[in-house]
PDBQT receptor file of N, H, CA, C and O in Angstrom, charges set to zero:
ATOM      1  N   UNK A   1       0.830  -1.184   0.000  1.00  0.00    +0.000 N 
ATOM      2  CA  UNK A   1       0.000   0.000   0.000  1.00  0.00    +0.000 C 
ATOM      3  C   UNK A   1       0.871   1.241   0.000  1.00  0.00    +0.000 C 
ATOM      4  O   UNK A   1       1.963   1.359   0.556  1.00  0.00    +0.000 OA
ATOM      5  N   UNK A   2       0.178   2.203  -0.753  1.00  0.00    +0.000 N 
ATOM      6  H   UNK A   2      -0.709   2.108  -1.205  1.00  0.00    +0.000 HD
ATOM      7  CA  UNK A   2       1.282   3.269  -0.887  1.00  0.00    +0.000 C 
ATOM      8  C   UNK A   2       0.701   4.454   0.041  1.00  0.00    +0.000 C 
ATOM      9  O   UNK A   2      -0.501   4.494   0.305  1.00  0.00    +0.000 OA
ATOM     10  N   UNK A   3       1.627   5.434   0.531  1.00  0.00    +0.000 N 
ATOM     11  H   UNK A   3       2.603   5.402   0.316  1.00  0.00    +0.000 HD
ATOM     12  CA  UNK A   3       1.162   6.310   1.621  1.00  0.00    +0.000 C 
ATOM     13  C   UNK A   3       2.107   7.662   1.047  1.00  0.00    +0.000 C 
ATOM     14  O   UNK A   3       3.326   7.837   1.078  1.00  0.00    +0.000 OA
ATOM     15  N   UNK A   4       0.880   8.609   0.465  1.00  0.00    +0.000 N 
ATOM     16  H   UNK A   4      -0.109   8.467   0.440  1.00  0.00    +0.000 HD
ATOM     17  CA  UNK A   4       1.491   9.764   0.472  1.00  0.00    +0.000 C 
ATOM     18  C   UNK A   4       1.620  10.513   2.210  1.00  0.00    +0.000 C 
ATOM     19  O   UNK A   4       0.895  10.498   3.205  1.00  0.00    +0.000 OA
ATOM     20  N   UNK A   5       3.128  11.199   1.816  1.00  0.00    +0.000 N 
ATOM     21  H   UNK A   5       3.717  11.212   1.008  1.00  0.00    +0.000 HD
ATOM     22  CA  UNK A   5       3.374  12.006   2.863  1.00  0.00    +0.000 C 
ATOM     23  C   UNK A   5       2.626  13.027   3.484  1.00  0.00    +0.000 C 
ATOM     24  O   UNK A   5       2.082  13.312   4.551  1.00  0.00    +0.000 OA
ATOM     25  N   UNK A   6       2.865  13.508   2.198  1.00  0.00    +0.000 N 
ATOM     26  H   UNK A   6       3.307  13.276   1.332  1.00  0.00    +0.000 HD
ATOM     27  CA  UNK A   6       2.029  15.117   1.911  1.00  0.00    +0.000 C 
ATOM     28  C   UNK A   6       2.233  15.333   0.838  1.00  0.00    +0.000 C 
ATOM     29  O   UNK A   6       3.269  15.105   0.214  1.00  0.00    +0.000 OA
ATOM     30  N   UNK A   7       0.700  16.082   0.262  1.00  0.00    +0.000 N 
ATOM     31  H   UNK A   7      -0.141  16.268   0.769  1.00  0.00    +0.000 HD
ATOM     32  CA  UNK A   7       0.937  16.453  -1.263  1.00  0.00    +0.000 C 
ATOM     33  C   UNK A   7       0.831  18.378  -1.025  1.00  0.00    +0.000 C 
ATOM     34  O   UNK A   7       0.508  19.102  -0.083  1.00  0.00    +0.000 OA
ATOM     35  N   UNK A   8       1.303  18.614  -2.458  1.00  0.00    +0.000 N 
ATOM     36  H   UNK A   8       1.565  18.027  -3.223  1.00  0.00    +0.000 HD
ATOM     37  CA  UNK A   8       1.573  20.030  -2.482  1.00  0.00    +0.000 C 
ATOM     38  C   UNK A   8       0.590  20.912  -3.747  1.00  0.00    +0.000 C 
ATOM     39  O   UNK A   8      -0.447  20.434  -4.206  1.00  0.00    +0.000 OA
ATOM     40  N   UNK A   9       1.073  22.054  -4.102  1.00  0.00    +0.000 N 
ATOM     41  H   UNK A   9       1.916  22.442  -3.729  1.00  0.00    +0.000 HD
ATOM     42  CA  UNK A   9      -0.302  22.454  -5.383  1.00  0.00    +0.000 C 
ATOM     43  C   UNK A   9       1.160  22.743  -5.828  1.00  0.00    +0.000 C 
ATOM     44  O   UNK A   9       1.372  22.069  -6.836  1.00  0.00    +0.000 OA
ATOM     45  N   UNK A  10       2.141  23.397  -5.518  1.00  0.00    +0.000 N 
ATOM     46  H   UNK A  10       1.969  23.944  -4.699  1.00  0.00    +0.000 HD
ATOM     47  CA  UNK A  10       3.295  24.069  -6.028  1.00  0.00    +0.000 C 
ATOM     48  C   UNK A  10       4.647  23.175  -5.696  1.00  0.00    +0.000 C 
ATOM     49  O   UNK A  10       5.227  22.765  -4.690  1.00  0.00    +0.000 OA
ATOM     50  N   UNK A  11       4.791  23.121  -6.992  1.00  0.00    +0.000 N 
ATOM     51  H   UNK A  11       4.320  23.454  -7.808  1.00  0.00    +0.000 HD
ATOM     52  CA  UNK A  11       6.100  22.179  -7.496  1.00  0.00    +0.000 C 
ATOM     53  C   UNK A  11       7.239  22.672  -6.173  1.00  0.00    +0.000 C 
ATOM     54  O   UNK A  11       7.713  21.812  -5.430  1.00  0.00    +0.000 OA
ATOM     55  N   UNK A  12       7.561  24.065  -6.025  1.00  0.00    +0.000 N 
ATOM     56  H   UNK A  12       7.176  24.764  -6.628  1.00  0.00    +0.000 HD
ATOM     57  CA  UNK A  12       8.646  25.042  -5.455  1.00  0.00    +0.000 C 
ATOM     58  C   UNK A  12       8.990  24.374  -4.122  1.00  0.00    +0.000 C 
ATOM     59  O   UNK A  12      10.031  23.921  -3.647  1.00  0.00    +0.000 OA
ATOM     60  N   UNK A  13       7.145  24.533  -3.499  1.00  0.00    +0.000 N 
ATOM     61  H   UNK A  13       6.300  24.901  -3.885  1.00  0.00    +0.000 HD
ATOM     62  CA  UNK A  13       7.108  24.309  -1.863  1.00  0.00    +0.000 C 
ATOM     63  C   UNK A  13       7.549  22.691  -1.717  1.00  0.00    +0.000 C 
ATOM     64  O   UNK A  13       8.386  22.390  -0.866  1.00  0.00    +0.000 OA
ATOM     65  N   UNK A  14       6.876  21.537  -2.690  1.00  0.00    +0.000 N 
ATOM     66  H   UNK A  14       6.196  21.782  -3.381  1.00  0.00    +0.000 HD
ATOM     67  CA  UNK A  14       7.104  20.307  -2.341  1.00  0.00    +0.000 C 
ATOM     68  C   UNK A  14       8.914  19.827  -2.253  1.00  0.00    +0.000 C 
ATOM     69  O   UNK A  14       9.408  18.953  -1.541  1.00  0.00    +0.000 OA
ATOM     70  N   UNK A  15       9.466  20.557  -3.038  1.00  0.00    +0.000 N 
ATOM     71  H   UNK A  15       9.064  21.267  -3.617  1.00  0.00    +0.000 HD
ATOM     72  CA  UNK A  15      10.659  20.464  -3.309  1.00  0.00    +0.000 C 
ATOM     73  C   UNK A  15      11.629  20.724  -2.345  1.00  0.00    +0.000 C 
ATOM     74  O   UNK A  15      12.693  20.170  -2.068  1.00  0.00    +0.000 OA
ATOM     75  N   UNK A  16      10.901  21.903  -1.793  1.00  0.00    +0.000 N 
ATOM     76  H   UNK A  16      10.037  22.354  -2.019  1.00  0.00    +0.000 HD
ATOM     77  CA  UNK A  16      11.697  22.839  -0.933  1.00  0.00    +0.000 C 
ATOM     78  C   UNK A  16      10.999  21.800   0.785  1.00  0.00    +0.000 C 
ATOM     79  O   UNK A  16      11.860  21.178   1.407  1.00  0.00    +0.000 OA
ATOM     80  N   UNK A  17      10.209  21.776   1.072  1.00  0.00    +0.000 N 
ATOM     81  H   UNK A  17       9.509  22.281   0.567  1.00  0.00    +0.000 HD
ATOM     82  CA  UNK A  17       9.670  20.527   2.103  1.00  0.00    +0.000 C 
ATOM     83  C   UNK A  17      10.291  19.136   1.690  1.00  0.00    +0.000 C 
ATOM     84  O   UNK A  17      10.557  18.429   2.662  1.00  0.00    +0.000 OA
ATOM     85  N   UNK A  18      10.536  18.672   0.633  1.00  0.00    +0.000 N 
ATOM     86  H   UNK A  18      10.320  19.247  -0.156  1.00  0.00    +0.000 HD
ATOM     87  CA  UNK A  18      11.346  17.051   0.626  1.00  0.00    +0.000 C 
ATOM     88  C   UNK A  18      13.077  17.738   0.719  1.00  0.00    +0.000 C 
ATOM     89  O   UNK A  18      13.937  16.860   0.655  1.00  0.00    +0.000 OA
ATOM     90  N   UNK A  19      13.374  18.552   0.797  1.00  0.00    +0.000 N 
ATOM     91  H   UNK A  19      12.676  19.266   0.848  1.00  0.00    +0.000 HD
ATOM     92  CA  UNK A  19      15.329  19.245   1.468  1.00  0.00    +0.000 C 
ATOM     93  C   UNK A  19      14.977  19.040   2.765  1.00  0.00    +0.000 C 
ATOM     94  O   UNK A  19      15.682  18.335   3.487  1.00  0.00    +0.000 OA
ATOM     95  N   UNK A  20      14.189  19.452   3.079  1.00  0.00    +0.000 N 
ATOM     96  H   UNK A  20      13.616  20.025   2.492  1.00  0.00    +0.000 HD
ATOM     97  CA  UNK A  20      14.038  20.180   4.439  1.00  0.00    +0.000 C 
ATOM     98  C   UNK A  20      14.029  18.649   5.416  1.00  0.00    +0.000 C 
ATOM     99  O   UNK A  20      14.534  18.622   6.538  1.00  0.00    +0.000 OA
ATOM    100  N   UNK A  21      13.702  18.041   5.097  1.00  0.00    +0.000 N 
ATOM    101  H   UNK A  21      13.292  18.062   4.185  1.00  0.00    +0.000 HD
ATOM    102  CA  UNK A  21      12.985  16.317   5.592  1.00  0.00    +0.000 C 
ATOM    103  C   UNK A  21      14.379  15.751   5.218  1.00  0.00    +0.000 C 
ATOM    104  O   UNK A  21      15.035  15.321   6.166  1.00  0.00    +0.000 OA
ATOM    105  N   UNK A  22      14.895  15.688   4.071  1.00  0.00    +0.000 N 
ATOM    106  H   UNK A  22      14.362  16.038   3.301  1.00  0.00    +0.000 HD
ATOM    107  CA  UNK A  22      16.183  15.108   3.432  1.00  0.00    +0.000 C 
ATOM    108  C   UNK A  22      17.271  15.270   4.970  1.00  0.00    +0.000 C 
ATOM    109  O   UNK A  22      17.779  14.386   5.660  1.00  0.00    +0.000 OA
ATOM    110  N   UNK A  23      17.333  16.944   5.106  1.00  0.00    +0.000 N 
ATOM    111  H   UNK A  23      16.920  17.662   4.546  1.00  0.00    +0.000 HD
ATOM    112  CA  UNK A  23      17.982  17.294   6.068  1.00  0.00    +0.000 C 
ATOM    113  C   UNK A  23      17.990  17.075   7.381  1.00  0.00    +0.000 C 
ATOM    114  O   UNK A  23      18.908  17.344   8.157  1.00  0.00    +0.000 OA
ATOM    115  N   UNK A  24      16.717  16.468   7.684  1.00  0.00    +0.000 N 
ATOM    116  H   UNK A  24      15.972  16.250   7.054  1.00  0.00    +0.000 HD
ATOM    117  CA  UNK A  24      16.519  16.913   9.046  1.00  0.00    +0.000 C 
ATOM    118  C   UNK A  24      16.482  15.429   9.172  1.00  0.00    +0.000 C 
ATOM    119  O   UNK A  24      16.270  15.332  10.381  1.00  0.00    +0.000 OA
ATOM    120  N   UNK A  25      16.564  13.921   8.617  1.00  0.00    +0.000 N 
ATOM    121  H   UNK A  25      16.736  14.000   7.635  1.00  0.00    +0.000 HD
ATOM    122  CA  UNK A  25      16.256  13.059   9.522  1.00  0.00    +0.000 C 
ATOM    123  C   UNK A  25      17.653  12.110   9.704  1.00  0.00    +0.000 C 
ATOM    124  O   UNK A  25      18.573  11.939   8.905  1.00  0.00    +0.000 OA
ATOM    125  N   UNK A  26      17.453  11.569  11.050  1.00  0.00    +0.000 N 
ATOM    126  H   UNK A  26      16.706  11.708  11.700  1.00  0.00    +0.000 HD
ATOM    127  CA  UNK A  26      18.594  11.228  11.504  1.00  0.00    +0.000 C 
ATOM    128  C   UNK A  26      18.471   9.525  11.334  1.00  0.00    +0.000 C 
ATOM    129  O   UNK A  26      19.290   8.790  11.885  1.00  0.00    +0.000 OA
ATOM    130  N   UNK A  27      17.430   9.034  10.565  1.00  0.00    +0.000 N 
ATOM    131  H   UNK A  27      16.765   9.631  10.117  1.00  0.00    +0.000 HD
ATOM    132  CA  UNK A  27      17.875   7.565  10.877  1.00  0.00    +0.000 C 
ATOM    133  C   UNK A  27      18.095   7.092   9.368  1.00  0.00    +0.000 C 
ATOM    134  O   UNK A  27      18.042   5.878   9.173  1.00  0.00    +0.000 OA
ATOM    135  N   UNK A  28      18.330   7.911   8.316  1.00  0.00    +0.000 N 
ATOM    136  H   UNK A  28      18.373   8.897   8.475  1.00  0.00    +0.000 HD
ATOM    137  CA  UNK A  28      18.874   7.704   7.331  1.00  0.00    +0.000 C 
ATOM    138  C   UNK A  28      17.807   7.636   6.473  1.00  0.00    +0.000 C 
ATOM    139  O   UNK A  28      18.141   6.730   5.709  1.00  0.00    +0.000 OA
ATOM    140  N   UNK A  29      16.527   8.103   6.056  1.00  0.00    +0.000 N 
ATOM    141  H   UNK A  29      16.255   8.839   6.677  1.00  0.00    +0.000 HD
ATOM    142  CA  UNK A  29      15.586   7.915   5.166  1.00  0.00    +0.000 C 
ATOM    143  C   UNK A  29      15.764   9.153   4.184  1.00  0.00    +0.000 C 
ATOM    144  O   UNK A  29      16.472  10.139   4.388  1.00  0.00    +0.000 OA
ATOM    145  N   UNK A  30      15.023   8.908   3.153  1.00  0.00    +0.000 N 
ATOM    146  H   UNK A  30      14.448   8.107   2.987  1.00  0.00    +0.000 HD
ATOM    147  CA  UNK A  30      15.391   9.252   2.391  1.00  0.00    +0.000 C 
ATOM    148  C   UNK A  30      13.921   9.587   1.449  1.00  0.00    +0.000 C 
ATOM    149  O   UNK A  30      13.400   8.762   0.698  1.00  0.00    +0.000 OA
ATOM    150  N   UNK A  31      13.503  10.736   1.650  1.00  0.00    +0.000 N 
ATOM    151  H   UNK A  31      13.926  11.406   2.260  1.00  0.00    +0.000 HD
ATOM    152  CA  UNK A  31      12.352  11.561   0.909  1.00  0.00    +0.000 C 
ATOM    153  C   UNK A  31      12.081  11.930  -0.687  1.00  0.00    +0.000 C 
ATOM    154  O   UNK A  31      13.063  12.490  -1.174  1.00  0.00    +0.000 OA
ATOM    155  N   UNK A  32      11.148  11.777  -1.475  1.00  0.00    +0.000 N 
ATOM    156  H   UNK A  32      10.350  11.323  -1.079  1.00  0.00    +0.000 HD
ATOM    157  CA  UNK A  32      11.496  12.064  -2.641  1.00  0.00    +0.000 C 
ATOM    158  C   UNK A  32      10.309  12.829  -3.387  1.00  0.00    +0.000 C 
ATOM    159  O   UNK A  32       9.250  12.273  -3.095  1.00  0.00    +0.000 OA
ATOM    160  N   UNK A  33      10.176  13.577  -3.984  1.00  0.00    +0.000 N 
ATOM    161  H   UNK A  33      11.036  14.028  -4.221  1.00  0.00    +0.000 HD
ATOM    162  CA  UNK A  33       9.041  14.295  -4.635  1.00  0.00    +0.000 C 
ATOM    163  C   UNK A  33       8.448  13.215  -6.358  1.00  0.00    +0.000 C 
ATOM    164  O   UNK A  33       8.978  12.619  -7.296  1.00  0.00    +0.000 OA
ATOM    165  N   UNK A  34       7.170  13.527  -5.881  1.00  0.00    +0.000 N 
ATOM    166  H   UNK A  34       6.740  14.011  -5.119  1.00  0.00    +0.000 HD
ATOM    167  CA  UNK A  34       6.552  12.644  -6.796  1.00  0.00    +0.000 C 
ATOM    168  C   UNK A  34       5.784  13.290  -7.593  1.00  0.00    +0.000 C 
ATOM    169  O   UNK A  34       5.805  14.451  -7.185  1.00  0.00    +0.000 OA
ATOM    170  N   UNK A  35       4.903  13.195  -8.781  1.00  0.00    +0.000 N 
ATOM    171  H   UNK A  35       4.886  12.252  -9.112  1.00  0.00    +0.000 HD
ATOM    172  CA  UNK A  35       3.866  13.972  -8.991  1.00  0.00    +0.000 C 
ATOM    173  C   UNK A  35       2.696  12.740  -8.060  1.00  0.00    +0.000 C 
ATOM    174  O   UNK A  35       2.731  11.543  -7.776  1.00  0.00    +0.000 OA
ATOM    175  N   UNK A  36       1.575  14.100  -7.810  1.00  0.00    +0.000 N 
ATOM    176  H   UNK A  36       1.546  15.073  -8.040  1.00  0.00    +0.000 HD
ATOM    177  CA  UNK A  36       0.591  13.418  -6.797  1.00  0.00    +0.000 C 
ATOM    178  C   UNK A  36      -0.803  12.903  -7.258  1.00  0.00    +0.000 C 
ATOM    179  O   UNK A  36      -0.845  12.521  -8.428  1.00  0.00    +0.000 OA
ATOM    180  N   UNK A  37      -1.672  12.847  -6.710  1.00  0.00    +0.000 N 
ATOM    181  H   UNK A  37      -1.638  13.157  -5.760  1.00  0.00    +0.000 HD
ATOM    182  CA  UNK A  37      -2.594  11.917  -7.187  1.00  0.00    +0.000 C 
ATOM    183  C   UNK A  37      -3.626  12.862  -8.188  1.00  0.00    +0.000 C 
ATOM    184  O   UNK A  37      -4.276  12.378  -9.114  1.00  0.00    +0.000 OA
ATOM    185  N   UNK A  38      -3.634  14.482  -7.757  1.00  0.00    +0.000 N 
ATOM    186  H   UNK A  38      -3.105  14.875  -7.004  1.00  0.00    +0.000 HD
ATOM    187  CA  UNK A  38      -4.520  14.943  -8.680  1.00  0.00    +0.000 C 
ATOM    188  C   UNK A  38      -3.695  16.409  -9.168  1.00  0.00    +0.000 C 
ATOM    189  O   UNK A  38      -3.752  17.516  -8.634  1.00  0.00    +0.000 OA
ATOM    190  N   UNK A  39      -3.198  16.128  -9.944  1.00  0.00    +0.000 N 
ATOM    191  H   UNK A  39      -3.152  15.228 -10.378  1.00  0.00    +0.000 HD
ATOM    192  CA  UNK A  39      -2.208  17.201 -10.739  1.00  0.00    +0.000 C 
ATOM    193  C   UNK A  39      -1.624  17.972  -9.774  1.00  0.00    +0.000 C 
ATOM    194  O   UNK A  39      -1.856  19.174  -9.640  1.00  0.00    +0.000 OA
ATOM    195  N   UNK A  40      -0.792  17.262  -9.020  1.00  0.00    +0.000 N 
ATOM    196  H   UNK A  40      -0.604  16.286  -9.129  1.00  0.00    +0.000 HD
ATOM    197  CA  UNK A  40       0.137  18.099  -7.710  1.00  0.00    +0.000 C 
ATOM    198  C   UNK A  40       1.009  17.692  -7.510  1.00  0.00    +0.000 C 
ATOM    199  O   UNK A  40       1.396  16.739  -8.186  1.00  0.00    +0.000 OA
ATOM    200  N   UNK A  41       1.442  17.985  -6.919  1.00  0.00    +0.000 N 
ATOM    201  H   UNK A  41       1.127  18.759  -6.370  1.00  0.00    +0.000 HD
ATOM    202  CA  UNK A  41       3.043  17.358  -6.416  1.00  0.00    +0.000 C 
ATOM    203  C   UNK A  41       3.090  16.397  -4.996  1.00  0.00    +0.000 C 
ATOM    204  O   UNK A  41       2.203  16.772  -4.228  1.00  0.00    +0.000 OA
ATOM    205  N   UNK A  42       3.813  15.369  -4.500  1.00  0.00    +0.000 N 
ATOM    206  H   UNK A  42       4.533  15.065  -5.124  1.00  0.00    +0.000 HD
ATOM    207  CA  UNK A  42       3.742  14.512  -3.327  1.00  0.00    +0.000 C 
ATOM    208  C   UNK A  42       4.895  14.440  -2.875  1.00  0.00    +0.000 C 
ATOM    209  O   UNK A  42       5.674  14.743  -3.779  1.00  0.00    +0.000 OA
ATOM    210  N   UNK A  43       5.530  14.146  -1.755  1.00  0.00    +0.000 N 
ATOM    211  H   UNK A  43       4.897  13.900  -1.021  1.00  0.00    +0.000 HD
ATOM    212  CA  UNK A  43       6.576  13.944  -0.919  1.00  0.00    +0.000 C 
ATOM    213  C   UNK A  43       6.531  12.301   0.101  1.00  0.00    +0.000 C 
ATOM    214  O   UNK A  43       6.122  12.090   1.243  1.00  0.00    +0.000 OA
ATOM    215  N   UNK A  44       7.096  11.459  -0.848  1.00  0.00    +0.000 N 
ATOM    216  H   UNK A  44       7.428  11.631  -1.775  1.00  0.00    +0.000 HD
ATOM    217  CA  UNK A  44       6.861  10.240  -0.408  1.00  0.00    +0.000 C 
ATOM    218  C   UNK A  44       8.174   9.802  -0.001  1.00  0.00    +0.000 C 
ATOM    219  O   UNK A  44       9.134  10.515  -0.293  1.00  0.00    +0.000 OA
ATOM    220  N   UNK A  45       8.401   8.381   0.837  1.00  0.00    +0.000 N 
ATOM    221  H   UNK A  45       7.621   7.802   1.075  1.00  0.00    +0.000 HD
ATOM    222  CA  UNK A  45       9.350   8.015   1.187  1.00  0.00    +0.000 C 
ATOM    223  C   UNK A  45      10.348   7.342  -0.228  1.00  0.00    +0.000 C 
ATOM    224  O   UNK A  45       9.944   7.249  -1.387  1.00  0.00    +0.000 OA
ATOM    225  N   UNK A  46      11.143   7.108   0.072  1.00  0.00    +0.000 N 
ATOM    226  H   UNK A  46      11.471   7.184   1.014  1.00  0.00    +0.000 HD
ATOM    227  CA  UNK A  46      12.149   6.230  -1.313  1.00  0.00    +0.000 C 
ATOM    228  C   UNK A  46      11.130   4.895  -1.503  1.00  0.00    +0.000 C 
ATOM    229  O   UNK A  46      10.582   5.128  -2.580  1.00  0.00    +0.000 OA
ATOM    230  N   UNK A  47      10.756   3.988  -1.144  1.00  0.00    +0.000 N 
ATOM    231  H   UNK A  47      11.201   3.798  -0.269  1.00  0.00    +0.000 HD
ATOM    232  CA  UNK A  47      10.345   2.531  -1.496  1.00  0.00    +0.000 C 
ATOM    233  C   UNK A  47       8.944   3.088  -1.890  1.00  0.00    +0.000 C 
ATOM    234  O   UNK A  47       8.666   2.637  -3.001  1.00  0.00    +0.000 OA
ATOM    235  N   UNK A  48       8.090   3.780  -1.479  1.00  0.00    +0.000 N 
ATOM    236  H   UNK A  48       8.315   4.146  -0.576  1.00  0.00    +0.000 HD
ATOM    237  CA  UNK A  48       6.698   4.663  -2.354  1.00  0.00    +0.000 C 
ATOM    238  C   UNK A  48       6.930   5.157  -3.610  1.00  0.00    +0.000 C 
ATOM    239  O   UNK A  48       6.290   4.789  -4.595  1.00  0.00    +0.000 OA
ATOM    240  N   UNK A  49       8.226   6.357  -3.643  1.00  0.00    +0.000 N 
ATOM    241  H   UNK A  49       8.746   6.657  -2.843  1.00  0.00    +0.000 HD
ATOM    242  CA  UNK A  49       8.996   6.711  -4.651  1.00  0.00    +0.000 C 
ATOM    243  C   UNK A  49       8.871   5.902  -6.115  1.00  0.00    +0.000 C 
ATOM    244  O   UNK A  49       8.140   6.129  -7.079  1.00  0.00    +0.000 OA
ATOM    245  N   UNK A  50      10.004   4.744  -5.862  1.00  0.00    +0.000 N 
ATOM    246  H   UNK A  50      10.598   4.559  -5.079  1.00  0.00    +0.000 HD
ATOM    247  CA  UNK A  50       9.896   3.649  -6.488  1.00  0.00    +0.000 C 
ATOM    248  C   UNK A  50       8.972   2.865  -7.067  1.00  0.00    +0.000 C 
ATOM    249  O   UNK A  50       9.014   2.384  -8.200  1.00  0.00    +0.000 OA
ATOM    250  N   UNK A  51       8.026   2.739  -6.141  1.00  0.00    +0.000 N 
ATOM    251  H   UNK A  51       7.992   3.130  -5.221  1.00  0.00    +0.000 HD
ATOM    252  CA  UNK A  51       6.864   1.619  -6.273  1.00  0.00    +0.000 C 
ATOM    253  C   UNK A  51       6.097   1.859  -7.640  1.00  0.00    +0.000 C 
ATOM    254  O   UNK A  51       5.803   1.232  -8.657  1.00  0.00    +0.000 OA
ATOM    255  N   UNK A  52       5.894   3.492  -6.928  1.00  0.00    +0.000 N 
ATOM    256  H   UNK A  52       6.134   4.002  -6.102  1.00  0.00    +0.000 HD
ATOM    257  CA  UNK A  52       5.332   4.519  -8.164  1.00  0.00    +0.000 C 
ATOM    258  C   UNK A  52       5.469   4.353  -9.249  1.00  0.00    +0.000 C 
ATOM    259  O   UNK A  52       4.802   3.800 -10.124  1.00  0.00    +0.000 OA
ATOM    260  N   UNK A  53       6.952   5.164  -9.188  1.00  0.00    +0.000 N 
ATOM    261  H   UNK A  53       7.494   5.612  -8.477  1.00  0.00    +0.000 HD
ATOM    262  CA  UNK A  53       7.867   4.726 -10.990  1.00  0.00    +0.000 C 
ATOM    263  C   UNK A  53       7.366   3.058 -11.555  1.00  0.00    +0.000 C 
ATOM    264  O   UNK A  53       6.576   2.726 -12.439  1.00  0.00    +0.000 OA
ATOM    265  N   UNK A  54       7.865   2.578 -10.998  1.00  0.00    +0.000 N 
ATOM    266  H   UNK A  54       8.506   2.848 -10.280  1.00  0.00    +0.000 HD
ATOM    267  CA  UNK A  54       7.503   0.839 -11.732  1.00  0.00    +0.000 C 
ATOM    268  C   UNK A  54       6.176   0.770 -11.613  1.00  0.00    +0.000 C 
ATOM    269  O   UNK A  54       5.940  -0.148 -12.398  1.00  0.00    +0.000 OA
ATOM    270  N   UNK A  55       4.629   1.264 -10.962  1.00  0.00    +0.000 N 
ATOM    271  H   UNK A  55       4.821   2.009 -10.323  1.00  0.00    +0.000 HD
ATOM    272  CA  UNK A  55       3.566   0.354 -11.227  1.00  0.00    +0.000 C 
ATOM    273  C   UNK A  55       3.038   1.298 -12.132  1.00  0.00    +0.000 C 
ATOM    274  O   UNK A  55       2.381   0.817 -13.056  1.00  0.00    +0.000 OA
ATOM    275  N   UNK A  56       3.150   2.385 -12.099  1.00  0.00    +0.000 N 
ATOM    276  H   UNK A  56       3.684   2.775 -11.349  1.00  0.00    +0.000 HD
ATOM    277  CA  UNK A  56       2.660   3.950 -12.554  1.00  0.00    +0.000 C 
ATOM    278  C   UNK A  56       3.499   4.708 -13.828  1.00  0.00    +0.000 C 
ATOM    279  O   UNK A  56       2.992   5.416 -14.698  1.00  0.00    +0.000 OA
ATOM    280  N   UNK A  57       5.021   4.323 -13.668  1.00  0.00    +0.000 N 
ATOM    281  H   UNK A  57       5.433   3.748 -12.962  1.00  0.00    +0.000 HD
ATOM    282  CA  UNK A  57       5.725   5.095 -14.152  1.00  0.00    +0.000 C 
ATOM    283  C   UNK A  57       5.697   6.281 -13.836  1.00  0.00    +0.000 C 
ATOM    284  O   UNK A  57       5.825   7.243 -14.594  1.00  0.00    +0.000 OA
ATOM    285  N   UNK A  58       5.513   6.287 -12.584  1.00  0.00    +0.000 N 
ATOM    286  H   UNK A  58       5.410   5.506 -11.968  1.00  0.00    +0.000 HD
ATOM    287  CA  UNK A  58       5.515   8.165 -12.341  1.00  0.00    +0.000 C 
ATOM    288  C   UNK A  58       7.201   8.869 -12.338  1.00  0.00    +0.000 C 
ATOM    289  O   UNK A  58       8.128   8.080 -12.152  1.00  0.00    +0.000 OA
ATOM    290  N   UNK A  59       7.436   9.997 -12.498  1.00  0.00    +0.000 N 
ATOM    291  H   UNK A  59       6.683  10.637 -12.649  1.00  0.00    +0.000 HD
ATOM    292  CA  UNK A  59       8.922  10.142 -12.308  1.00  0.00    +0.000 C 
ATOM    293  C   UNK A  59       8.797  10.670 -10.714  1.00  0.00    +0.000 C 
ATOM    294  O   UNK A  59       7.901  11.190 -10.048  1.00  0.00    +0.000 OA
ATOM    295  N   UNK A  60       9.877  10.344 -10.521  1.00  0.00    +0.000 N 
ATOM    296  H   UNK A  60      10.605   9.921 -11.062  1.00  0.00    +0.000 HD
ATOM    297  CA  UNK A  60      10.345  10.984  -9.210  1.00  0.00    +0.000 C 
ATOM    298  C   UNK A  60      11.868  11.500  -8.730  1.00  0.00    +0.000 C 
ATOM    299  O   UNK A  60      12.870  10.985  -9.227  1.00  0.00    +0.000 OA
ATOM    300  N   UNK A  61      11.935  12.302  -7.969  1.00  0.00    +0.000 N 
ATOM    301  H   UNK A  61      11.121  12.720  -7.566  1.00  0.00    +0.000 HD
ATOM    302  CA  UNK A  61      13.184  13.000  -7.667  1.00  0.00    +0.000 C 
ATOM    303  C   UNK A  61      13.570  13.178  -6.517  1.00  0.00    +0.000 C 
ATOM    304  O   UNK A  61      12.680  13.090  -5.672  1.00  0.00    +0.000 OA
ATOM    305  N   UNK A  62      14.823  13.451  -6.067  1.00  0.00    +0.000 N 
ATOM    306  H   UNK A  62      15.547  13.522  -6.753  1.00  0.00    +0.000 HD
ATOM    307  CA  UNK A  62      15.331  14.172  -4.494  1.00  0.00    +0.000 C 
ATOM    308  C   UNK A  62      16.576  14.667  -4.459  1.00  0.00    +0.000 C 
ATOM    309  O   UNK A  62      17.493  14.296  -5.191  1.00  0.00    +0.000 OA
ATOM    310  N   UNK A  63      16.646  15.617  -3.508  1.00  0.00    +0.000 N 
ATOM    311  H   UNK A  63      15.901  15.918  -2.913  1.00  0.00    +0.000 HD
ATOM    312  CA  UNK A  63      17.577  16.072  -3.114  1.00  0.00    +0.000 C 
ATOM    313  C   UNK A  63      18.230  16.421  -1.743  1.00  0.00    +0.000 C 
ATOM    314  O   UNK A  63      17.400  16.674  -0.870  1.00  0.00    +0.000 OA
ATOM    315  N   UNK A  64      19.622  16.495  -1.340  1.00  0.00    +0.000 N 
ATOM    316  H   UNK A  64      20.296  16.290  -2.050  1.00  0.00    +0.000 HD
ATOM    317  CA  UNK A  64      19.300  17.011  -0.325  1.00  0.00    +0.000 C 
ATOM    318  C   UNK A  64      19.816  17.907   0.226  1.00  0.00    +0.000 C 
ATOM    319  O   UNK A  64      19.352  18.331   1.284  1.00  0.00    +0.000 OA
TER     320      UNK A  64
């Protein structure tokens, strides 16, 4: 089952919220921006990320 984080309306903010998460966690995870379920942007974990791309082909990205 897949679990969005949080979705966004603006590409800028989701981007700028998956750094911010990138940065801040200490047990090594790893955040990634997705497009979301209704023409938006999402902030999902890496294995959601993924899942995405392969069942969906969605693209996804991160940074940190």
């Amino acid at each position: 089952m897949k679990t969005y984080i949080r979705r966004f309306g603006a590409r800028e903010d989701a981007f700028q919220w998956m750094r911010s998460l990138n940065h801040a966690t200490l047990d090594g995870s790893i955040y990634c921006m997705t497009d979301g379920p209704e023409d938006d942007y999402a902030v999902v974990d890496l294995r959601t990320a993924i899942d995405l791309a392969i069942d969906l082909g969605l693209p996804y990205e991160w940074a940190r």
